[in-house]
N, C-alpha and C positions, 0 to 999 in steps of 0.2 A: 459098284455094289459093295466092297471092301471098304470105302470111303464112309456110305452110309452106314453100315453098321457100326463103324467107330463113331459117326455124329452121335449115334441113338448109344452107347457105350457111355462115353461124356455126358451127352445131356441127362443118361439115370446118375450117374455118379454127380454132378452138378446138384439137378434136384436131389439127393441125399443128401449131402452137406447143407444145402440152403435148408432143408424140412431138420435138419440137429441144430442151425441157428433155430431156428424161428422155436422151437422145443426149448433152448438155450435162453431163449428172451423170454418166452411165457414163465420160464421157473422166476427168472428175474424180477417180473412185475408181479406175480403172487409175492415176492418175498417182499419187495418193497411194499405191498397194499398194505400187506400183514404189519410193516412196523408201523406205516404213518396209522392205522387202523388201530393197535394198540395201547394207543394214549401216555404215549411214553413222557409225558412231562408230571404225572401223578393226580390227574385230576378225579378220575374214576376213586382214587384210593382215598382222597383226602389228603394226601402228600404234598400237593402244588397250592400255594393260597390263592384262592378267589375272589374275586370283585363281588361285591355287595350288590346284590339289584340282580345279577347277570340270571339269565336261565342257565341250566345244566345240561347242556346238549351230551350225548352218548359220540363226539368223539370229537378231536383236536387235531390243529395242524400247528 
């Protein structure tokens, strides 16, 4: 009986840890979307020069 309550003890503290990774990585990939989604070479602005002919898509990689 003692046994099993320490399994169930570990396994909530386990899944806790694992659910502040996975929390951990989602912040990560919002912040990564947001730069490459940013248009960080200046195209948006007029700041990056363009090829002549090209369309203007709304974002860059």
């Amino acid at each position: 009986m003692g046994e099993s309550l320490e399994s169930k003890a570990e396994l909530r503290r386990r899944m806790k840890d694992l659910q502040i990774q996975v929390d951990e990585l989602k912040d990560l990939v919002n912040t990564l979307l947001s730069v490459i989604c940013e248009e960080p070479d200046g195209v948006h602005t007029g700041a990056a020069p363009t090829i002549p002919g090209q369309s203007h898509t709304k974002f860059c990689m």
